[in-house]
N, C-alpha and C positions, 0 to 999 in steps of 0.2 A: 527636581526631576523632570516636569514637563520642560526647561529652558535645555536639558540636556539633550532630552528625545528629541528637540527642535533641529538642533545644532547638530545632533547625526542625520536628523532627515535631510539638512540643508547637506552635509558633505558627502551624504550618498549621491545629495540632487549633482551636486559637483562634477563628481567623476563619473558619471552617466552622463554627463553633456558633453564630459573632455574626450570619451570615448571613441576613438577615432573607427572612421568606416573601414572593415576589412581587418582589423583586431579577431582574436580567434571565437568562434563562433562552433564550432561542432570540433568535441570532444572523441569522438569516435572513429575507428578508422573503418576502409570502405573498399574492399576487393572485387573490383566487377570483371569479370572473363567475358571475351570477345563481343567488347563494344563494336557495332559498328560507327565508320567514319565514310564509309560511302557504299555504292549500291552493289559492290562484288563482294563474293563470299570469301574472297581473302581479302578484303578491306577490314580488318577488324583489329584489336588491339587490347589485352589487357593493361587493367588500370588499379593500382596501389595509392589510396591516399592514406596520408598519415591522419591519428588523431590530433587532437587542437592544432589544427592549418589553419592557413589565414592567405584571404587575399592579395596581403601586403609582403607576407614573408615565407611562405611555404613556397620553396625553391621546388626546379621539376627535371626531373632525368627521364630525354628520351629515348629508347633503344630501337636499336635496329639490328636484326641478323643478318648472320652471312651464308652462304650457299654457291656464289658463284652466280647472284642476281637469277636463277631458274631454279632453284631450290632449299631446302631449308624450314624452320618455324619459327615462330616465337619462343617456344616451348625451349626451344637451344638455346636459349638465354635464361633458362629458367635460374644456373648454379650463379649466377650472375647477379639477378636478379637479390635472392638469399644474400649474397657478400652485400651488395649496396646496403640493403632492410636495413643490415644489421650495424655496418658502420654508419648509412646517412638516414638515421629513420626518420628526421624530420623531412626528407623529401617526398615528394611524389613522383610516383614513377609510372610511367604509360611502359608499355612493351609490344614490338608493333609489329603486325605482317603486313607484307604488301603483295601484289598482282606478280607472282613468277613469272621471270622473262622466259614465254613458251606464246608463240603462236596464238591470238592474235593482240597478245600483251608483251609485246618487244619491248627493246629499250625505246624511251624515254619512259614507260608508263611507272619502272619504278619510282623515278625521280620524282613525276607527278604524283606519285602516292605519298610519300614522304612527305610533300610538301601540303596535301591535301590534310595529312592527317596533324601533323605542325601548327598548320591555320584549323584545325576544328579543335584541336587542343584550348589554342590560344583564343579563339572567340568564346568558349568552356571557361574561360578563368574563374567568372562569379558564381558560377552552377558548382565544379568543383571544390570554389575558395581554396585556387592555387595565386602563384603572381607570375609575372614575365617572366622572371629569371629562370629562362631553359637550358640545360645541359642538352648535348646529342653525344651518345655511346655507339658505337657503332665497332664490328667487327670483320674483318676482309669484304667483301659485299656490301655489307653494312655500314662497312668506314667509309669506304667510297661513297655511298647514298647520302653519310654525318655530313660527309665535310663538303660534298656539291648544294646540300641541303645549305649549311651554316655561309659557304661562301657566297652562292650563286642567289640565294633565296631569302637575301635577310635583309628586306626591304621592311616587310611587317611583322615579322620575330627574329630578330638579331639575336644568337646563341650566345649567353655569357662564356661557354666554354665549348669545345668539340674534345672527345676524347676517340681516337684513333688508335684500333687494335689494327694494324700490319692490311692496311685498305690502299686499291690501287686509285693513283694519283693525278696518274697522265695515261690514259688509254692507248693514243699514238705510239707511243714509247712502250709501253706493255706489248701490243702486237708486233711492233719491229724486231725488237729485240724481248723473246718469251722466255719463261726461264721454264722452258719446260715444251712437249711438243702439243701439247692439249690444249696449253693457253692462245693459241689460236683460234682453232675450231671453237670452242669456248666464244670467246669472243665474237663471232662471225654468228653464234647461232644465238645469243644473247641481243644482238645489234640488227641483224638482219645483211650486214653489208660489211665490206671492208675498210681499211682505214682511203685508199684510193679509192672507194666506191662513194664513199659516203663522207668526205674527211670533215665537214662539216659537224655530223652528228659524233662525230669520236672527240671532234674538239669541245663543242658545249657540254661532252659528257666528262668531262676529264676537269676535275678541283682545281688541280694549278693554276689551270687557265681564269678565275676568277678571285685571284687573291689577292688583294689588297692593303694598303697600309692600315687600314681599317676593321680588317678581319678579326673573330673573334679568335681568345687565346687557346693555343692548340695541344694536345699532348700527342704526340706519337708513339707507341710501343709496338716493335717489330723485330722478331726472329733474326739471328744472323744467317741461318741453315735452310731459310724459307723457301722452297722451291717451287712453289703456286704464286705468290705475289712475290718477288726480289725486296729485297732490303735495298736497293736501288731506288725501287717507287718513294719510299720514303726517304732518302738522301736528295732525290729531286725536289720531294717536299719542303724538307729541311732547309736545302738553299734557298727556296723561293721564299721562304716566309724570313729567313735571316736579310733578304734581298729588300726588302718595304719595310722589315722592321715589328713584324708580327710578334708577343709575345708567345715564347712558346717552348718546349722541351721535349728532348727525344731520347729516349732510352732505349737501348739496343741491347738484346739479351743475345749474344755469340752462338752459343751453343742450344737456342731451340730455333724450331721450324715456324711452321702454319697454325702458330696455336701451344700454347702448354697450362700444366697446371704445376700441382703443389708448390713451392715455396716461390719459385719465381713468379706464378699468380698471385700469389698472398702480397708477394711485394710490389707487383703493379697496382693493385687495390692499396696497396700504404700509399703509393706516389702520387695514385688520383684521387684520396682524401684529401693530402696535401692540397694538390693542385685545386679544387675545388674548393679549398678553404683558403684562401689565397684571391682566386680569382673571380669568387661567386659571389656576391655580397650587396 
């Protein structure tokens, strides 16, 4: 009896040594509402961790809403939000606001919030016990912010995946040709300037412009009927990323706009389980 009890203490001592750092450690899961990430009152973010996460393996979806960069919430991502829980619940998911482009928070300050909140995420890794591997979701507004975030900004978090709900691509090309009379003005009061006034700040704002053979893998999902963003913005995308070699896939649903739900949502949520099982790993 005592040579037995030996021989379990010895192979408990075992596998307590093999134990690797960032194996799961907290069994519980952990809902904190509007964390901040920096010193304005729309700097703030809800935050979903899953139970038993782990350093090493608890993957992270970031989100970003849309509004048209001046307005909008987190809270618009809330149905969203629910779909992911429940298909990816081993993830962790942040859900984010940033600085509405109004007067004295113009563009560029969304960019820089995305990318502020990105980097306090990812320095967060051992306090949360999440890992690197970050998703960015993003929708019209918000896709635009995913994929300048994922392209321009992945110097110290490189995005395993961007997922793009119908987000403007090339702002130059948005203003020239608007698909719509609003998307101007829009633009001009979001920017401060014109694409001739400013052509500088339209080009560092616009994703195509930083896309590389190197980019992370992309999904696009966009309206055929869209008449705020063109289903254009994302055939521009599509070529560029076809053009370096980007992994990536675009689905084009004919017959919705600016946004839909029932079944053709349920089925973009089938496609970015897929794609996320696939290419998150």
């Amino acid at each position: 009896m005592r040579t037995s009890l030996l021989s379990l203490l010895i192979l408990v001592a075992i596998l307590l040594s093999c134990k690797k750092d960032g194996d799961p450690v907290e069994d519980k899961s952990i809902t904190m509402f509007n964390v901040s990430y920096g010193g304005n009152a729309q700097q703030r973010m809800d935050v979903y961790l899953p139970g038993n996460r782990s350093s090493t393996t608890t993957k992270v979806i970031i989100m970003i809403h849309g509004g048209g960069w001046n307005t909008g919430d987190k809270s618009d991502f809330n149905e969203y939000v629910d779909s992911l829980k429940k298909r990816e619940p081993a993830y962790a998911i942040f859900n984010l606001n940033y600085r509405l482009a109004k007067t004295p928070n113009l563009f560029p300050a969304q960019e820089q919030d995305i990318k502020a909140a990105v980097e306090f995420i990812y320095n967060k890794r051992s306090e949360y016990l999440i890992s690197d591997k970050f998703v960015l979701i993003g929708a019209s507004a918000g896709a635009h912010l995913a994929l300048l975030q994922g392209y321009k900004h992945s110097t110290q978090v490189k995005p395993k995946a961007i997922i793009d709900f119908f987000g403007p691509t090339d702002l130059i090309e948005l203003y020239n040709n608007p698909s719509n009379p609003l998307v101007q003005p829009l633009l001009v009061a979001v920017t401060g300037a014109t694409p001739s006034l400013n052509n500088s700040l339209y080009f560092q704002s616009s994703p195509i412009n930083f896309i590389s053979s190197q980019s992370p893998p992309t999904m696009i999902l966009h309206g055929g009927t869209d008449i705020i963003v063109p289903l254009s913005q994302s055939d521009l995308l599509n070529g560029r990323l076809i053009s370096v070699g980007v992994t990536h896939q675009y689905i084009s649903y004919p017959a919705e706009g600016h946004g839909w739900v029932g079944a053709n949502l349920t089925d973009s949520f089938d496609k970015i389980q897929s794609f996320l099982a696939i290419y998150v790993n």
